[in-house]
C-alpha positions in Angstrom: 8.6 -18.4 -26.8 8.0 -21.9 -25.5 6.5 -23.8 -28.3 3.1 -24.7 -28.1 1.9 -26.4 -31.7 -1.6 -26.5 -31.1 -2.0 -22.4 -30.2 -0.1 -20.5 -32.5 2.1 -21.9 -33.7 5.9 -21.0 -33.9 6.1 -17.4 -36.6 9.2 -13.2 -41.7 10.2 -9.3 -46.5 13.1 -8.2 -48.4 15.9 -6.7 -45.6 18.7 -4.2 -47.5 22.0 -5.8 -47.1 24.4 -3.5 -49.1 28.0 -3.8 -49.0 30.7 -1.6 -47.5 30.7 1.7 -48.7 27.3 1.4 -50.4 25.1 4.4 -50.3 22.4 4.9 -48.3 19.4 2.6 -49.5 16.2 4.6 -50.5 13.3 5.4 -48.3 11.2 2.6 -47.3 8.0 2.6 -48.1 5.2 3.3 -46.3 3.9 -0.5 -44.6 0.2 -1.4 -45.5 -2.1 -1.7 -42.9 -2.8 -4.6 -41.2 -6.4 -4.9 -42.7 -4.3 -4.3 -45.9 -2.0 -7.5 -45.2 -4.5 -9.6 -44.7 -6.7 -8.8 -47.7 -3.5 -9.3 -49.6 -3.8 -12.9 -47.9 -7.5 -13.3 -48.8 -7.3 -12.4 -52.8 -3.8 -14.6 -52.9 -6.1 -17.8 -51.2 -8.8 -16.3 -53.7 -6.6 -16.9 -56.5 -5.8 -20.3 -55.6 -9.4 -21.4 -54.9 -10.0 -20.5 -58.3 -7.5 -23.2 -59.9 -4.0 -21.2 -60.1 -2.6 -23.1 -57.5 0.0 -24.7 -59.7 1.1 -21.0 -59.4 1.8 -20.9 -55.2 5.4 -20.5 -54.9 5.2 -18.0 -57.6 2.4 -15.9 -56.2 3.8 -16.4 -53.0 6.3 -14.2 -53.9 4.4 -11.4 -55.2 2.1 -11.7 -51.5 5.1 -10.9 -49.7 5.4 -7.5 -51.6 1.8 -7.5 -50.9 1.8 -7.7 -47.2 4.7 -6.5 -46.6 6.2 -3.1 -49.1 9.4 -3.6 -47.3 8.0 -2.9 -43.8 5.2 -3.9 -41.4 4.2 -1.7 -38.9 2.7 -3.0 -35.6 4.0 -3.7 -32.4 5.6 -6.5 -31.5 7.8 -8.9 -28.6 11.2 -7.7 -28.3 12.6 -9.5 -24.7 14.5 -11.6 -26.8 16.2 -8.9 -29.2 16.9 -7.1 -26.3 19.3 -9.8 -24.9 21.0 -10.7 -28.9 23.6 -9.1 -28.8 25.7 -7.5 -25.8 27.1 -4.1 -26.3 24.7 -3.1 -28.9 23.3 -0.1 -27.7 25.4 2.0 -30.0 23.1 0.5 -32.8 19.6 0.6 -30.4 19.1 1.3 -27.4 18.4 -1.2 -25.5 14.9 0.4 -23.6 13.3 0.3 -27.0 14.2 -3.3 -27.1 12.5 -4.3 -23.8 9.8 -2.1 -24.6 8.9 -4.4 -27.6 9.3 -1.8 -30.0 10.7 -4.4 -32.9 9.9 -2.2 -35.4 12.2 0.9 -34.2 14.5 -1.5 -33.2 14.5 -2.6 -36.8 14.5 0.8 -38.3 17.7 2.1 -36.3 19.6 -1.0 -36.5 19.1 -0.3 -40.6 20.0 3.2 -40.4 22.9 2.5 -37.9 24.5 -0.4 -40.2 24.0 2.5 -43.7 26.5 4.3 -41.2 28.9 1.4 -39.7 28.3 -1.6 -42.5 31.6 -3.0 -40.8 29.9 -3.5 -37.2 29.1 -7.4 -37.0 27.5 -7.2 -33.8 24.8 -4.7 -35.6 24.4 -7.2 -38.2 23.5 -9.8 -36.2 21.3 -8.1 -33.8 19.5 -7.0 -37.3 19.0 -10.3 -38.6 17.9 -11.9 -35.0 15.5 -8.9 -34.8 13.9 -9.5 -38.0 13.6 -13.5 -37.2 11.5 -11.8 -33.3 9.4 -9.7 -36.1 8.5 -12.6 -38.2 7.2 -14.4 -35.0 4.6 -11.5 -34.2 3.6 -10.3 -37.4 3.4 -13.7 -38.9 5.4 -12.8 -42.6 7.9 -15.3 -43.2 9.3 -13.2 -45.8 11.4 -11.8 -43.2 13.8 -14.8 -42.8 15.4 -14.2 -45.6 16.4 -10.3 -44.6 17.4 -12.2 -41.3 19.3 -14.9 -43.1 21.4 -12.3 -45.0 22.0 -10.0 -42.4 23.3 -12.8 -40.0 25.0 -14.0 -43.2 27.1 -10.5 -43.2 27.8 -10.6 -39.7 30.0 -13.5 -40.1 31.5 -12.5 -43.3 32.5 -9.6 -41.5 34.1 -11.7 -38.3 34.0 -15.4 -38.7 32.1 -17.4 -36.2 31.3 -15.2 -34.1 28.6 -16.3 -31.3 25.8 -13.7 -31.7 25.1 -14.3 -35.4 25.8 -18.1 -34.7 22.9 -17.9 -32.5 20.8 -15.8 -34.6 21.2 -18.7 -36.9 19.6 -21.0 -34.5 17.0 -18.9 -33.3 16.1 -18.3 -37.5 16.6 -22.7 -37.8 13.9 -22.9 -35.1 11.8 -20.4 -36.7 11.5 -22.1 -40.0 11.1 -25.4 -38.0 14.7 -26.9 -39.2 15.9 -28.4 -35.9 18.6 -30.3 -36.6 19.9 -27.3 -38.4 19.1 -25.1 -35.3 20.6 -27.3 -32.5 23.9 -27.5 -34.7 24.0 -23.7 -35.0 23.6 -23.5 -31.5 26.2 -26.0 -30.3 28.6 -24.3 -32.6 27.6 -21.2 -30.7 28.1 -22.6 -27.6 31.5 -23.6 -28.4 32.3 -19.9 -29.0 30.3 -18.3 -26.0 29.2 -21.4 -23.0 26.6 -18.1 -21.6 24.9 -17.9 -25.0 21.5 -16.8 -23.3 19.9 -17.5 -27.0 21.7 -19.9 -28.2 21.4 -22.1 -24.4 17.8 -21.8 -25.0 17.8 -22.2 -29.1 19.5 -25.2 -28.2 16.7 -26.5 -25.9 13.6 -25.5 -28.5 15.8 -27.5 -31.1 15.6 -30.7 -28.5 12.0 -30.2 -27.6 10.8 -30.1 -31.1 13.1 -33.5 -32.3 11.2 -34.9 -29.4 14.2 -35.4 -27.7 13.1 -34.7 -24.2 15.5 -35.7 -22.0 18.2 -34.2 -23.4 16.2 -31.1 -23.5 15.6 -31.3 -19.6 19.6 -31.6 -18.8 19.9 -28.7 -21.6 17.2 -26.8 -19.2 18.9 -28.0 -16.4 22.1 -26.8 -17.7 21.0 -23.2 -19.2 19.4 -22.7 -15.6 22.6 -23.3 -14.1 24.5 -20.5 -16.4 22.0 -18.1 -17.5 18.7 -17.9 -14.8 16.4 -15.4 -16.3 12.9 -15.3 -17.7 14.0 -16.9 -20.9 15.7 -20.4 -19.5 12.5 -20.3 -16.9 9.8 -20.5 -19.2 11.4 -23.5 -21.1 12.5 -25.5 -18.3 8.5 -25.2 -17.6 8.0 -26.0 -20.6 9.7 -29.3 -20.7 8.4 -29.9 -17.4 4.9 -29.8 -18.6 6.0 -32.0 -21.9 6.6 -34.9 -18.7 3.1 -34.6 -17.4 5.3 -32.6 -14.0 2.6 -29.0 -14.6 3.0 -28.5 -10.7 6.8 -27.6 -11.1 5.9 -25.7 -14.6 3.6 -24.0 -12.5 6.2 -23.2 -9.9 8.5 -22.0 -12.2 6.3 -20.1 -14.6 5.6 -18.3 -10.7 9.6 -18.0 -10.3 9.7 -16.1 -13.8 6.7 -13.7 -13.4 8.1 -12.8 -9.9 11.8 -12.0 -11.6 10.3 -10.4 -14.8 12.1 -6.9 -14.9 9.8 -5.0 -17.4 6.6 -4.9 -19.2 7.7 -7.5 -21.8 8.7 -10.1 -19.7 5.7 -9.5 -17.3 3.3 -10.2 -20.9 5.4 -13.2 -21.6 5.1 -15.1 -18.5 1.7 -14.2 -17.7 0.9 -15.6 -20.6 2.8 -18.7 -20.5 0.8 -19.0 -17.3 -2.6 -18.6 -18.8 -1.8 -21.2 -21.6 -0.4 -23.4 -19.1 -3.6 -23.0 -16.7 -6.1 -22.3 -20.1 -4.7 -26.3 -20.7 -5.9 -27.4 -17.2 -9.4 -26.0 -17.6 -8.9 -23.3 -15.2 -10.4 -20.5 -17.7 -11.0 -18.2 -14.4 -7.1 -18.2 -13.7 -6.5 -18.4 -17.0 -8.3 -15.4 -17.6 -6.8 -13.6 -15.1 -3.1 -14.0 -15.6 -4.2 -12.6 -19.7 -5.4 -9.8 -18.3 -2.1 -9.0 -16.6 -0.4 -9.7 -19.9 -2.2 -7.3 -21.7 -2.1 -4.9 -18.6 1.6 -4.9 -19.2 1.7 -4.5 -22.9 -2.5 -3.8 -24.4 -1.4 -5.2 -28.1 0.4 -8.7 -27.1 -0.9 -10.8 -29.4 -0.2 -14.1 -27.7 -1.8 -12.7 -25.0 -4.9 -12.1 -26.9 -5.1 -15.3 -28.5 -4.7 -17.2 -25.3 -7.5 -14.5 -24.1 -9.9 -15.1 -26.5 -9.5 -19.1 -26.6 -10.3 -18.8 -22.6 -13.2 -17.3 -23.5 -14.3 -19.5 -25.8 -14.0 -22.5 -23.2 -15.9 -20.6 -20.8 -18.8 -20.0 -22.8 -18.2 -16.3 -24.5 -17.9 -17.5 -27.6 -18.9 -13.9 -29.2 -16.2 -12.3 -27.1 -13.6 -15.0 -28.4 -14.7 -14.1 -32.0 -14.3 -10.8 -31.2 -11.0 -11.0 -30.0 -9.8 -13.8 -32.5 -11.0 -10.8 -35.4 -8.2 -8.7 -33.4 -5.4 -10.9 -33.3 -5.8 -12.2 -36.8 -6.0 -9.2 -37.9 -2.9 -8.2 -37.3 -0.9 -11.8 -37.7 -2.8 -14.2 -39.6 -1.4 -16.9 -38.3 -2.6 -20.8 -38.7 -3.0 -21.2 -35.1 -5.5 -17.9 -34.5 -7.3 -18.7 -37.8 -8.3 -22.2 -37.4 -10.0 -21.1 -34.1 -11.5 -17.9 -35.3 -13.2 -20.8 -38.2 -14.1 -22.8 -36.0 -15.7 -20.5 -34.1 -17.5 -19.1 -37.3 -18.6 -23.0 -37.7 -19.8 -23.6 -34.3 -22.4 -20.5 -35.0 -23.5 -21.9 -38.0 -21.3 -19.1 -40.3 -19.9 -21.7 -42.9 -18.8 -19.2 -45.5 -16.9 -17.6 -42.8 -15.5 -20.4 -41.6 -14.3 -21.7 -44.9 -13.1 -18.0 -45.7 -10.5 -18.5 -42.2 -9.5 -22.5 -42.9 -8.7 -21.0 -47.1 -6.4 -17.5 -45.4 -4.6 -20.6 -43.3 -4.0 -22.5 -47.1 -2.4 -18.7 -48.1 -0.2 -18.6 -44.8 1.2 -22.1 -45.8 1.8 -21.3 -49.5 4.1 -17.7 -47.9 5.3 -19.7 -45.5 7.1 -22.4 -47.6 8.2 -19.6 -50.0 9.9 -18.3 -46.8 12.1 -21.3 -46.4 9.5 -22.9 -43.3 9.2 -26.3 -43.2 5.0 -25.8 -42.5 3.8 -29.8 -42.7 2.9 -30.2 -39.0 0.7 -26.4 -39.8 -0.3 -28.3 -42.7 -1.3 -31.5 -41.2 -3.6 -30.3 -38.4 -5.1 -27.6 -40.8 -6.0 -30.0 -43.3 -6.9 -33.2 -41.0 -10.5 -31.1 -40.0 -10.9 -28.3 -42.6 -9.4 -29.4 -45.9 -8.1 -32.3 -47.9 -7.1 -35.6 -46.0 -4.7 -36.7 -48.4 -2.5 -33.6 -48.2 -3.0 -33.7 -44.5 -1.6 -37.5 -44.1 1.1 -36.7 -46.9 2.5 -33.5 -44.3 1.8 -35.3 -41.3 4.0 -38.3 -42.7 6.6 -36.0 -43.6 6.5 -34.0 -40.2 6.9 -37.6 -38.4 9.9 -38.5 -40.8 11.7 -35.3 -39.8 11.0 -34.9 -35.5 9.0 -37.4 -33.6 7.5 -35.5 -30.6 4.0 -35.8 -29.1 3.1 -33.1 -31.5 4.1 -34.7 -34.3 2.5 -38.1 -33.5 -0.8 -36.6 -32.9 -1.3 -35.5 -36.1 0.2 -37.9 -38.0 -2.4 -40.4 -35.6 -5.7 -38.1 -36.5 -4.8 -37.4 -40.3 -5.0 -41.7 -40.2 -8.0 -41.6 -38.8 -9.7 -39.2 -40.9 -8.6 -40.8 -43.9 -10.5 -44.2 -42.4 -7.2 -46.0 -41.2 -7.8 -45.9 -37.4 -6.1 -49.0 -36.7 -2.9 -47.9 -38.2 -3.4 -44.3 -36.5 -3.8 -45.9 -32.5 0.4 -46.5 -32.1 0.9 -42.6 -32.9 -2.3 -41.5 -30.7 -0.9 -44.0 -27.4 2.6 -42.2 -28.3 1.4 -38.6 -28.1 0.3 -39.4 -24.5 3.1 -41.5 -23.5 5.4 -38.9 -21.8 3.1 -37.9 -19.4 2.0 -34.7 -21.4 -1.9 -34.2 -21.2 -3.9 -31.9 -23.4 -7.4 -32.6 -24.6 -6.6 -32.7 -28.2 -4.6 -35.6 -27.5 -6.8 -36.9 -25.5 -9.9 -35.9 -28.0 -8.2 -37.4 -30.6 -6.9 -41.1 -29.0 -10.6 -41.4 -28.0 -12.0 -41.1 -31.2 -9.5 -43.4 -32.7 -10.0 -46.0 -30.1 -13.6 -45.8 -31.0 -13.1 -45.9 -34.4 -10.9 -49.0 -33.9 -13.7 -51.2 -31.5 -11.8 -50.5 -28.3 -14.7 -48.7 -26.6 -13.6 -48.8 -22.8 -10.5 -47.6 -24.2 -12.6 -45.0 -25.4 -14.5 -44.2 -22.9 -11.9 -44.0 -20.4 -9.9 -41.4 -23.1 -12.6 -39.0 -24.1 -14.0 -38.8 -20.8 -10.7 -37.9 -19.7 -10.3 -35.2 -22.3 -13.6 -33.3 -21.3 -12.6 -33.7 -17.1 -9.2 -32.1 -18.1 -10.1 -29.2 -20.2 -14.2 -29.1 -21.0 -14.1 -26.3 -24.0 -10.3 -27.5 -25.5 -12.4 -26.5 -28.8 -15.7 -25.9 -29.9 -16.3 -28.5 -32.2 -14.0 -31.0 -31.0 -15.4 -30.9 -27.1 -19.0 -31.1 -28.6 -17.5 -34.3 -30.9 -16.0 -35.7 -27.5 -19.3 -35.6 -26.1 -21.3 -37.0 -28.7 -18.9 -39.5 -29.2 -19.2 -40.8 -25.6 -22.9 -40.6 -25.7 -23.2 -43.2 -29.0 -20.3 -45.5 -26.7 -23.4 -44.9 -23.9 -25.9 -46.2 -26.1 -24.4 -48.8 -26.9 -23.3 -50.6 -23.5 
């Protein structure tokens, strides 16, 4: 999936690893429902708001039993999986892959490794599967069933390519980058067509903010392995350089080679994010609803859905939708919205129920072995302590300096009153040419904030002409904001 840090962001249980000649492992248990998971979530952030939360990593371990039992049960993206590992289809067949079925792609990889514990390939295709799961059902307790069943693979044959990029694709997923773009190299080395590890390799470059090696990358994966996957991410870095006509293009390309309903959801939804961004909610709108005509329970597609709405006015039908989706994969991205839309309506126990579930993702998540500061920092900056969001912002920064990066390390300065020292990271989140509102949002506030009010001006106005609704509360901040600069010309 492209990354996109401000939607959703990026995606995790206890996976049965037994060595040759082990017998069978017992019957999993049956998965908790999704309403079941996510009141796991709320009594763990229950617990903490009480004064346990010296106790996180600890309890965090006990919520993953929680939410998970050994198994979640809901559908999921599997266009990736379905492209791991050649030759597989002894373990899975590929069809269920492509249909998105993760979970009985899961389930007969499992029961097909019991039989064959000496087939690498399986092992790998296991452990990249779980890493896909972890991305849809938001549990980051998956990586580590991943981890160990990518670590078998190469105990079983040595460097081989598949599990090497299965360990890229699980680096990315718990946001270690450097550690992802070395798996993939070393990949590469073994296998130059690596489908996932050519494009592991160019989410690694993205996210160090390393952007024009990621366009030769893109350039270069295009060049071996044209397909959906490479298409959306050469977008993708297009639209990173400020170039959304040729993102556009190719987003186009990709939708018109997609080959089944998966790819068709992915696309389209890359497309409605890309035109959601632009302010075209109408054709935003539109391209969602030929996501979710391809696959009905594609979560990305229903967050991008319901965050079109939201712009255009629906707000009830966002919330409704937002309710859906989080739901099912309480993810930071999805919650902070669904808050914020609770706030905008005047629902502040609601709200502050949402911004407390994202403070119980976190706490999982960093149990799971993800590096969550940038989650952290934009969470925090609005809806919760500013000092923890400077200290994760800081520590994002320190790690990969991309636009993302400096944007929230530039707002979680200005909330905690240090605008002057925030307006170098806000002028460097919009210096490649990429142009969200946030951004935007954000730079004009802090150019307020620091007496620069053409500066200002010129930024917020900018921000509301390029995408009106970017976010309840911060477009009706935006216009406030330039109605006090007004005032006071």
């Amino acid at each position: 999936m492209s990354p996109r840090s401000n939607d959703s962001t990026r995606g995790s249980g206890q996976e049965a690893t037994p060595p040759a000649g082990a017998p069978p492992a017992a019957k999993t248990p049956r998965p908790p429902s999704a309403a079941g998971r996510v009141d796991a979530l709320r009594r763990f952030a229950a617990a903490a708001r009480r004064g346990r939360g010296a106790h996180l990593a600890s309890c965090a371990v006990l919520l993953a039993v929680a939410m998970t039992a050994g198994a979640v049960a809901v559908g999921g993206d599997g266009r990736d999986a379905a492209r791991a590992v050649p030759g597989v289809s002894r373990a899975v067949s590929a069809d269920v892959l492509l249909r998105g079925d993760l979970d009985t792609a899961i389930r007969s990889l499992q029961t097909h490794v019991r039989q064959q514990p000496r087939d690498f390939g399986a092992w790998a295709a296991l452990g990249f599967t779980q890493v896909e799961r972890a991305r849809t059902d938001g549990d980051p307790s998956r990586y580590t069933r991943a981890e160990r069943a990518l670590a078998r693979s190469l105990a079983l044959r040595p460097g081989n390519d598949q599990a090497l990029a299965g360990q890229a694709a699980l680096a990315a997923a718990r946001h270690d980058f450097a550690a992802a773009l070395d798996h993939a190299d070393r990949a590469l080395e073994r296998n130059p067509y690596s489908e996932r590890a050519l494009c592991s390799r160019i989410d690694a470059l993205v996210e160090l903010g390393r952007y024009a090696e990621a366009a030769k990358a893109a350039a270069v994966a295009d060049r071996r392995r044209p397909g959906v996957p490479v298409f959306t991410r050469y977008a993708y870095v297009r639209e990173l350089r400020g170039d959304v006509r040729t993102a556009r293009r190719v987003l186009h390309r990709a939708l018109d080679s997609a080959a089944g309903p998966a790819d068709v959801a992915y696309v389209a939804t890359a497309l409605g994010n890309l035109e959601r961004g632009q302010g075209r909610y109408d054709t935003a709108l539109r391209h969602y609803a030929r996501a979710l005509a391809a696959d009905d329970a594609y979560l990305p597609a229903l967050e991008g859905r319901a965050r079109a709405q939201a712009a255009d006015g629906d707000r009830a039908g966002a919330i409704t939708t937002l309710e859906q989706v989080v739901a099912r994969s309480p993810l930071p991205g999805p919650l902070v919205a669904l808050g914020e839309l609770y706030e905008d309506r005047g629902d502040r126990a609601k709200a502050r129920e949402q911004y407390a579930l994202v403070d119980a993702w976190t706490a999982l998540a960093r149990a799971g072995g993800v590096d969550v500061d940038l989650d952290t920092a934009l969470a925090a900056a609005d809806h919760g302590d500013t000092a923890e969001a400077l200290r994760a912002a800081r520590a994002a920064w320190d790690r990969r300096r991309t636009v993302h990066t400096a944007d929230a390390l530039a707002w979680a300065l200005h909330r905690a009153g240090r605008s002057a020292e925030a307006l170098p990271y806000a002028r460097r989140a919009t210096a490649t040419g990429y142009r969200d509102a946030a951004f935007l949002h954000h730079r004009g506030m802090i150019e307020k904030a620091a007496g620069q009010d053409r500066a200002a001006r010129a930024s917020l106005t900018a921000a509301l002409r390029l995408n009106p609704g970017f976010s309840p509360l911060g477009a009706r901040a935006a216009r406030a904001a330039l109605e006090d600069l007004e005032a006071a010309r």
